[in-house]
C-alpha positions in Angstrom: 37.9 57.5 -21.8 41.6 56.3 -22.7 43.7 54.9 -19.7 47.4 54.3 -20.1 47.1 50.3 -18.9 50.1 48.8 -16.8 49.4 46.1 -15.4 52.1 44.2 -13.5 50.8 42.6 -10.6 48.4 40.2 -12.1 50.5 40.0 -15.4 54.1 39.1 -13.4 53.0 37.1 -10.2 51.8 33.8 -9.2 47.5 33.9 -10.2 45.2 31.6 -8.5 44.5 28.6 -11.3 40.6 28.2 -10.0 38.9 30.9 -11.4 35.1 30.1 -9.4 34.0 33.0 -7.4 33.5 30.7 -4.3 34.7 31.3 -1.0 37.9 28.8 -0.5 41.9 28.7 1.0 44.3 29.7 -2.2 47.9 28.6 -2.3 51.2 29.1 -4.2 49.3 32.4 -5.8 49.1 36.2 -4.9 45.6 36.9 -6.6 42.2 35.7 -7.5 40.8 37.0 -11.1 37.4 37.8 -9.7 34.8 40.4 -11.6 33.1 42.6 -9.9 29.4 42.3 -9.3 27.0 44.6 -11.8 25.4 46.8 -9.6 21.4 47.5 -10.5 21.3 51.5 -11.1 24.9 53.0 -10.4 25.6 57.1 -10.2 28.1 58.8 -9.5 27.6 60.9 -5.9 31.3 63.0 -6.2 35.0 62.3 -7.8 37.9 63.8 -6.9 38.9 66.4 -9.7 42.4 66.4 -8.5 42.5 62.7 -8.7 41.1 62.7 -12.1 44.2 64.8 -13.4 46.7 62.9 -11.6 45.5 59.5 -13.2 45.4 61.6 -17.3 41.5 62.2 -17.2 39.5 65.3 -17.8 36.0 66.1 -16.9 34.8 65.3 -20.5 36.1 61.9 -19.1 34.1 61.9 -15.5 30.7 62.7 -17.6 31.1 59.7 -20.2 29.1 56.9 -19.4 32.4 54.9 -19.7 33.3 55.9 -16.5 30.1 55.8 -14.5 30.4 51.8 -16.0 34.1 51.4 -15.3 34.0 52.7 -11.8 30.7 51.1 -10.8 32.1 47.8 -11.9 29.3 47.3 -14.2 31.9 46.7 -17.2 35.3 46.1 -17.6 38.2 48.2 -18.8 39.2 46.9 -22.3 42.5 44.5 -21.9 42.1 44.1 -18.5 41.7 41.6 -15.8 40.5 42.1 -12.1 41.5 40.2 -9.2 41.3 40.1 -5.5 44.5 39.6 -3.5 45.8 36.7 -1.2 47.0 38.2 2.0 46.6 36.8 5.8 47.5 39.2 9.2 47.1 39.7 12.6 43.9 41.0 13.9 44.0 42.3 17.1 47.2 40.9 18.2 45.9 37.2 17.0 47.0 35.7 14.0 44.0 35.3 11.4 45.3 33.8 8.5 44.2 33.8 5.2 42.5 37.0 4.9 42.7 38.9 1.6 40.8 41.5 -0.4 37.1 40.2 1.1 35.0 43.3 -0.7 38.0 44.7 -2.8 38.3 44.6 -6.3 41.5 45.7 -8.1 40.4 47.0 -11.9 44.1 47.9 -13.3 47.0 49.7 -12.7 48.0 52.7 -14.8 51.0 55.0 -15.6 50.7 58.7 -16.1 53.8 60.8 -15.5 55.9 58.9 -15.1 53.6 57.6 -12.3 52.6 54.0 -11.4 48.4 54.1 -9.3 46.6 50.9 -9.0 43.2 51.2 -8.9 40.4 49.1 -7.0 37.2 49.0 -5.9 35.9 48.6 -2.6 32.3 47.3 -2.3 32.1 45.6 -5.5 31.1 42.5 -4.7 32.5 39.0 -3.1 35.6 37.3 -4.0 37.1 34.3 -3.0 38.1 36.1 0.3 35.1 37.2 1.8 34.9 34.3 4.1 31.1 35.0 5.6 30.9 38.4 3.7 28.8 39.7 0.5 31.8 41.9 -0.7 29.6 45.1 -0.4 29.6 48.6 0.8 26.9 50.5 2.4 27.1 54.3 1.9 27.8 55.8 5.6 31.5 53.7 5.4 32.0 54.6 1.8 31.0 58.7 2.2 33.7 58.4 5.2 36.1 56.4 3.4 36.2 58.6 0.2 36.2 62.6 2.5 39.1 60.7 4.6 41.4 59.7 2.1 41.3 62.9 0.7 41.2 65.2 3.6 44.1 63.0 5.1 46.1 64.2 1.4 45.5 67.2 2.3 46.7 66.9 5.6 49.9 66.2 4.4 49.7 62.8 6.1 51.1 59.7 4.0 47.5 58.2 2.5 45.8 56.4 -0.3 43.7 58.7 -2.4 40.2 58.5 -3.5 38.5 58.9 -7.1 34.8 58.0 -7.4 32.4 57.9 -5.1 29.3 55.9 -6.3 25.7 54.7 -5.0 25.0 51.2 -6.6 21.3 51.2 -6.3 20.8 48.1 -4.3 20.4 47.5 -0.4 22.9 46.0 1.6 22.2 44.1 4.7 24.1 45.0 7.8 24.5 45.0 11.4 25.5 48.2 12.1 26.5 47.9 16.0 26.7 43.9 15.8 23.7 43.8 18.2 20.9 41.4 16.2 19.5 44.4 14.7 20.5 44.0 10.9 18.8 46.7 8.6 19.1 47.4 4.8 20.9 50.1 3.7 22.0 52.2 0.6 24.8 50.6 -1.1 27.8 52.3 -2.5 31.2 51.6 -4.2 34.2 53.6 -3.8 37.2 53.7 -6.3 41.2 53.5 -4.6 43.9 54.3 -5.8 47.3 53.8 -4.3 50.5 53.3 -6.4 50.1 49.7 -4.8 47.7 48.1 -2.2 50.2 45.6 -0.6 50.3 44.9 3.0 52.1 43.5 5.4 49.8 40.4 5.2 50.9 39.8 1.4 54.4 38.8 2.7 52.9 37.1 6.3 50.9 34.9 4.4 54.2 33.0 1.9 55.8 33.0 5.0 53.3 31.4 7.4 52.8 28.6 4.8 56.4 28.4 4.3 56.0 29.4 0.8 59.4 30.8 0.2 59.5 30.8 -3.5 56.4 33.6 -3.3 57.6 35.0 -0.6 60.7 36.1 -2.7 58.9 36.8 -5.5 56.5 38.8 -4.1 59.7 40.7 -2.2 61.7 41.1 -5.5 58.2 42.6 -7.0 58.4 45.2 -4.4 61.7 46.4 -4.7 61.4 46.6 -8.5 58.8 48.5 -8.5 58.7 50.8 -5.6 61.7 50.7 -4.2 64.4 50.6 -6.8 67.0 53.3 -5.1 67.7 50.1 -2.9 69.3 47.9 -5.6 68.9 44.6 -6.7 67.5 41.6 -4.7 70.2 40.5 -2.2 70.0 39.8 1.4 71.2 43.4 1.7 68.3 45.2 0.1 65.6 43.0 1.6 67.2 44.5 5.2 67.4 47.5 3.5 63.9 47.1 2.4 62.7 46.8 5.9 64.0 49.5 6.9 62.8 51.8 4.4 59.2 50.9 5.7 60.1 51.0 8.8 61.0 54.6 8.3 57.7 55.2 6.5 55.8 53.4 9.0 57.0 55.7 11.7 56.6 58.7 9.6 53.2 58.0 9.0 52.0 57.7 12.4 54.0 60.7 13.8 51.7 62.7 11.2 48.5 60.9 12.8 49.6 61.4 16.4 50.5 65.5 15.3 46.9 65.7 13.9 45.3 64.0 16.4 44.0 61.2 13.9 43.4 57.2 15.4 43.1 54.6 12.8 40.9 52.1 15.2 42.0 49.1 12.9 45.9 48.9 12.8 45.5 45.0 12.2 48.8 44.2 10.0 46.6 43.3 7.0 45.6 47.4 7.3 49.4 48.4 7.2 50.6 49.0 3.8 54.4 48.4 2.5 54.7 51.7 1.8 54.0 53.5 4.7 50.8 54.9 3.6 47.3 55.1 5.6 45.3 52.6 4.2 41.6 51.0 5.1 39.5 54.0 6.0 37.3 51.9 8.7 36.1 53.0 12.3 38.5 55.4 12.4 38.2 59.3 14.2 40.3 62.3 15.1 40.3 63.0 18.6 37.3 65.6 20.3 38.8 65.6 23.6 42.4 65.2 23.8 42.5 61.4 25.6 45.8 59.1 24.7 43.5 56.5 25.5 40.8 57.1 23.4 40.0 54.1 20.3 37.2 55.2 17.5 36.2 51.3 17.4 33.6 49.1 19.6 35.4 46.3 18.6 38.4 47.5 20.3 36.5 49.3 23.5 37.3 46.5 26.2 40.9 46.5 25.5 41.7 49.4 23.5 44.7 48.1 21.6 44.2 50.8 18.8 44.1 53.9 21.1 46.0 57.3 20.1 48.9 56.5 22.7 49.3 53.2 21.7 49.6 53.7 17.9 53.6 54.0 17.5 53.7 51.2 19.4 51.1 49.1 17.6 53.3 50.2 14.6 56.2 48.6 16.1 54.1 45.5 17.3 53.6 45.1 13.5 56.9 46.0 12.1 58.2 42.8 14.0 55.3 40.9 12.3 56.8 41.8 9.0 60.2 41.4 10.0 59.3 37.7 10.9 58.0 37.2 7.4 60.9 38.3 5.5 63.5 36.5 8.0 63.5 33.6 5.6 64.4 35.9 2.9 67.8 36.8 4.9 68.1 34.4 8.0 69.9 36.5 10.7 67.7 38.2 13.2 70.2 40.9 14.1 69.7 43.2 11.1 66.3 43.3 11.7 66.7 43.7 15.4 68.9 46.8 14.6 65.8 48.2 12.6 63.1 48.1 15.3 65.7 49.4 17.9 66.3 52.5 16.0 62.3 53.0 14.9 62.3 53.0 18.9 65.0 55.6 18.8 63.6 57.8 16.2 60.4 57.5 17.7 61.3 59.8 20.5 63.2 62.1 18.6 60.5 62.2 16.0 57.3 62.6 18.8 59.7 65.1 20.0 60.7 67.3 17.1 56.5 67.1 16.1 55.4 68.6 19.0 58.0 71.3 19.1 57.0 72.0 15.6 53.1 72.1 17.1 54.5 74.4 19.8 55.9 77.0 17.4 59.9 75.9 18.8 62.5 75.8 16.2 65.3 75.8 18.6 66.0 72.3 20.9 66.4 73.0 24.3 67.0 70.0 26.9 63.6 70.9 29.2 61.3 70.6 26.2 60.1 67.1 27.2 58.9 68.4 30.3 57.0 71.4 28.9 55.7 68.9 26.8 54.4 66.3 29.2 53.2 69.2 31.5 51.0 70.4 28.8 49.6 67.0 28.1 49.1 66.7 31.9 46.7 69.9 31.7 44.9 68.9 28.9 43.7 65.8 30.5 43.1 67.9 33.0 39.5 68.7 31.8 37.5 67.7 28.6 39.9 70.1 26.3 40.1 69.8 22.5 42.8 68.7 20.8 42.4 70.6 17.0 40.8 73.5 18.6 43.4 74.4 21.3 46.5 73.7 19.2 45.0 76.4 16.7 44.1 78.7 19.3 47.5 78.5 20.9 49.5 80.1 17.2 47.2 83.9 18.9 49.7 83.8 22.0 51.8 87.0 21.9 55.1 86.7 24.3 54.5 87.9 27.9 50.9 87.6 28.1 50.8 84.5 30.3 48.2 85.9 32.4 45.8 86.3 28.8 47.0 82.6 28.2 44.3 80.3 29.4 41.4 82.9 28.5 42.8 82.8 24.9 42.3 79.1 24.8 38.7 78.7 26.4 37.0 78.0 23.6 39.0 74.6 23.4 37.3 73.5 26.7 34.0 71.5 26.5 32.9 73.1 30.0 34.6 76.4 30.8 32.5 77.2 33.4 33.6 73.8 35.3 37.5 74.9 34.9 38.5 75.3 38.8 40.7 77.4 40.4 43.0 74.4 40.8 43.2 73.5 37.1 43.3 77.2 35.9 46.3 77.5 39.0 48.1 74.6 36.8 47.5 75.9 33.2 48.6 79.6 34.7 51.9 77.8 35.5 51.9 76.0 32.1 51.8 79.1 30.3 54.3 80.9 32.3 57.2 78.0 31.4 55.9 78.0 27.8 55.9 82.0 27.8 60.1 81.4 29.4 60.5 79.2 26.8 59.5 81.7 24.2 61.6 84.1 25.1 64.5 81.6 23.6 63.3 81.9 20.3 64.3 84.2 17.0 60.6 84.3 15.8 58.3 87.2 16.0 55.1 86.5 17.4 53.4 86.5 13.8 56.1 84.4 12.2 55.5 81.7 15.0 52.1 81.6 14.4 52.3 81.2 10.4 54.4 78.3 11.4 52.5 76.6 13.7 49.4 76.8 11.3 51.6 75.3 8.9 51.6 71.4 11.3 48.3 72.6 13.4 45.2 72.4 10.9 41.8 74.2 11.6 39.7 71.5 10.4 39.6 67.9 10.7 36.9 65.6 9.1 35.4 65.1 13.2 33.0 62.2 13.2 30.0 64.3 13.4 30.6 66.5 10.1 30.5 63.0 8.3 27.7 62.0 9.8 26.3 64.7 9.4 26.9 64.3 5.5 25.9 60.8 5.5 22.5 62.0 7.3 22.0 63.8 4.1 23.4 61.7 1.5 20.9 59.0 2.9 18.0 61.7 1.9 19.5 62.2 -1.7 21.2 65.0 -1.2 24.9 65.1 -1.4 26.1 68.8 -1.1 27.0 68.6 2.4 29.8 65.9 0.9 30.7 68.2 -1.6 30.9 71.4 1.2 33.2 69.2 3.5 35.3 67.6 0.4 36.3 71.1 -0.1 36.8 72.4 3.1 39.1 69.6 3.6 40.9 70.1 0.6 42.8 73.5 3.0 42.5 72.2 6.1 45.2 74.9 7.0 44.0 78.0 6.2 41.5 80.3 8.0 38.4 79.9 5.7 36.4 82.5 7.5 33.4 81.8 5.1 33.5 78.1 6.6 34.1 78.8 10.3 31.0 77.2 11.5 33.0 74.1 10.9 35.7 75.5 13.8 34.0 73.9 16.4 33.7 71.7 19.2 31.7 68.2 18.8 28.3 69.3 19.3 26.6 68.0 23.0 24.0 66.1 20.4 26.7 63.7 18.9 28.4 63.0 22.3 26.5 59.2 21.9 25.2 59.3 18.8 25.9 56.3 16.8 28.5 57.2 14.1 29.7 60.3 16.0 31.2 58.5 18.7 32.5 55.3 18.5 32.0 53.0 15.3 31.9 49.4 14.6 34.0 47.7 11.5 30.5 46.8 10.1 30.5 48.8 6.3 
C-alpha cells in the first residue's frame, strides 16, 4: 500500500514540545504528536470503495494487511507522525476552553489529483485532550458515524467522508444514557478524511489566550492551503476569509434544513472552517416534521440545537469566530457587514430551497405565505417530513381535491386526520394547485425536479439501529444494504422500498431511535 504523503500541518505549525501522552493544558502549539493505542484483534467491518479511489488505493490495497494495521492504528504509516490537535469552543452557548482532539487521531495527510485529504482516526485511543476520557469508540457511534458521512455525500450536503470502518476487539466502558448504568461494549475505530479537520475552536483558542502570533499563523495556514483564490495574508483576505466561511456555513445548513437533517451538537468546536458537516454525534433527520425537534438528551431541556434554530445557531457561531480573528484585522465593521448579509442570504436562501422542494422555478411575491401555510399544516398532525416531500413530486395540476389523499401515507395516524385539518390542507392544496398554474413545467418535468432536492431515503435513526442491532451479533450486511442504499438516496430503488417508510411505532422510545446522548 503506497500513499502519496503530504504532510503540512504537523510539519509547518507550532508542535507541542512535551511529547507524554498525559492529560495536561498545551500552549503556544497547534498539535500534540500522540500514537494511537494498538487495539487487541482489529478487522475491518466495511470501507468505502469510492473513498478508496479518491485517496489512490485499489482493492488489492483494502485486502493487505497494511491497511487493516494502518487504519486500526496498530502501526504507523512509514515517514509519518500522528498528532491530536489543540482547539477550545463553545459548548452549548458556554465557553469550554481547551478542548481539542479528545479520541481523534490524525495519521497523515495525502495528495492524489491534485487533491489535499487529511486523514484521522476517531476512537483510537487518548491524547493529551481527553480531559476524563479514554479516547475510544464503541461500535453503535462509529456504524452511525461512518453510514452518515457517506450517505450525507450522497446527499449532496457539504460533509466529511468516511473510509474504514473497524471493530478493535476490545470492550469499551460507557454510559450510554448518563444514568449510573455504565456497560461494556464492542469497540470500534473509524478512519476520516476531510481535506482538513480545523474548526472554529482552532482559531478561538490563540485568541482566547491572546496568542496572536498562532493565531496568524494558524490563519495564514488556512488561506494557503484552502483558500488561495483569496490572496495573500492581509487584513483584506482575513475579512475576506470570513466571509468565505460564512458563505459555506450558510450553505451547509440550508442543505440540512432542505433534507430535514439536525446535527444535535453545533458546539463551535463541531463547526469546521470549511463549511463542511463534521462530528457525526447524536444527530437525526426528522420523523415528524417539528422545527423544534433536537436528536440529543443533552440538549432536551433547552433545545439549543433544534431544526429551527440551526441557521441561527450557525450565526451564533459565526460571531464566535469573528471574535477570534478580530485581532487579526481590528475593526468590527467588516465583520459586522458579514453576519448582516449571512442574515440576508439566509432568507433568500430558506426561500429559494423550499421553492426548489416545491417544484417552483419561477419567484412570485406570495411564496412565503404558501410556504408558512404549508409548514402550518404539517404541524398540524404527526406528518413526515422525507415521506411527504416525495409524495408531493405525484401531484398532477388541478387535482386539489386528490391532493391530501395522495399524501396519506406521510401521516403517522390518518385515521385521526379531522375534518378540520383535512378542511385546512384542502385549502393548502388549492393555493399551491393556483400557484402551479404559473409555471412552464409539465407535471413530469416538475416532478424529476423536485426528486432532484427531495431524497427518498434518509439514514432515519431506526435503520441504524437497526444495523447496529446486528452488527453487535456479528453480522454486518445490514451496514452494507444501507451503505448502499444511501449511496442514491434520490432515485426510486423499487427493489429497496421497504426502506420508504415511516419510523416504525416500535422505535418511537427506543433508545437509539429516538433521541441520543453524546456518549460514543
Amino acid at each position: 500500500m503506497k500513499l502519496n504523503i503530504s504532510d503540512t500541518f504537523n510539519s509547518q505549525l507550532a508542535s507541542d514540545p512535551n511529547t507524554d501522552n498525559s492529560r495536561r493544558k498545551v500552549f503556544e502549539a497547534m498539535y500534540s504528536f500522540v500514537a494511537p493505542k494498538i487495539p487487541s484483534n482489529p478487522k475491518l467491518i466495511h470501507v468505502s470503495s469510492e473513498m478508496t479511489k479518491v485517496l489512490g488505493l485499489d482493492k488489492k490495497d483494502i485486502d493487505s494487511q497494511d491497511f487493516l494495521e494502518v487504519f486500526s492504528g496498530t502501526k504507523i504509516y512509514p515517514h509519518t507522525n500522528p498528532y491530536a490537535m489543540a482547539y477550545a469552543g463553545h459548548q452549548f452557548g458556554n465557553w469550554a476552553g481547551q478542548l481539542g482532539d479528545g479520541r481523534a487521531i490524525n495519521l497523515f495527510e495525502i495528495e492524489h489529483n491534485q487533491k489535499r485529504w487529511a486523514l484521522q482516526l476517531k476512537g483510537a485511543g487518548e491524547t493529551p485532550y481527553s480531559r476524563q476520557g479514554d479516547g475510544l469508540a464503541v461500535l453503535r457511534s462509529s456504524v452511525r458515524e461512518y453510514l452518515c458521512s457517506e450517505a450525507m455525500f450522497h446527499l449532496n450536503v457539504p460533509t466529511t467522508r468516511a473510509l474504514s470502518l473497524m471493530t478493535s476487539g476490545d470492550e469499551v466502558l460507557r454510559d450510554m444514557l448518563y444514568d449510573g448504568n455504565a456497560a461494556y461494549e464492542k469497540g470500534a475505530i473509524v478512519c476520516r478524511v476531510s481535506p482538513t479537520f480545523i474548526r472554529f475552536g482552532n482559531f478561538e483558542l490563540f485568541a482566547a489566550r491572546q496568542d496572536y502570533k498562532n493565531l496568524k499563523l494558524l490563519t495564514d495556514y488556512t488561506l494557503k492551503y484552502f483558500y488561495p483564490e483569496l490572496g495573500e495574508p492581509s487584513k483584506d483576505t482575513y475579512v475576506k476569509l470570513f466571509q468565505e466561511v460564512a458563505r459555506r456555513t450558510l450553505e451547509m445548513i440550508i442543505h440540512w434544513q432542505r433534507v430535514g437533517f439536525v446535527h444535535g451538537v453545533m458546539n463551535t468546536d463541531n463547526m469546521s472552517i470549511l463549511g463542511l458537516t463534521i462530528d457525526y454525534g447524536p444527530y437525526g433527520w426528522l420523523e415528524g416534521f417539528d422545527f423544534g425537534w433536537t436528536p440529543n438528551t443533552t440538549d432536551r431541556q433547552n433545545k439549543r440545537y433544534r431544526y429551527g434554530n440551526q441557521p441561527n445557531i450557525g450565526l451564533w457561531n459565526l460571531l464566535q469566530l469573528a471574535n477570534a480573528l478580530y485581532p487579526l484585522v481590528e475593526e468590527a465593521e467588516p465583520f459586522e457587514t458579514v453576519l448582516k448579509q449571512y442574515q440576508t442570504d439566509f432568507e433568500s436562501k430558506s426561500l429559494q430551497m423550499m421553492r426548489s422542494k416545491l417544484g417552483l422555478r419561477i419567484a412570485d411575491n406570495n411564496d412565503i405565505h404558501l410556504i408558512t401555510d404549508l409548514e402550518d399544516c404539517l404541524l398540524l398532525s404527526e406528518t413526515d417530513m422525507t415521506i411527504f416531500f416525495r409524495l408531493l413530486s405525484h401531484y398532477k395540476k388541478g387535482n386539489e381535491e386528490a391532493g391530501l389523499k395522495m399524501v396519506e401515507q406521510a401521516f403517522y395516524n390518518p385515521t385521526k386526520i379531522s375534518d378540520a385539518i383535512a378542511e385546512q390542507w384542502k385549502v393548502w392544496f388549492k393555493s399551491y394547485d393556483q400557484r402551479l398554474q404559473k409555471e412552464q413545467l409539465t407535471d413530469q418535468e416538475r416532478k424529476a425536479h423536485m426528486n432532484l432536492v427531495n431524497p427518498k431515503y434518509v439514514l432515519r435513526n431506526y435503520m441504524a439501529q437497526l444495523a447496529i442491532d446486528e452488527a453487535d451479533k456479528g453480522d454486518y450486511n445490514l451496514i452494507d444494504e444501507l451503505f448502499n442504499l444511501l449511496k442514491k438516496p434520490y432515485d426510486e430503488q423499487p427493489e429497496n422500498q421497504k426502506w420508504f417508510a415511516k419510523r416504525p411505532e416500535w422505535a418511537r422510545y427506543k433508545v437509539g431511535c429516538s433521541m441520543l446522548s453524546c456518549s460514543s
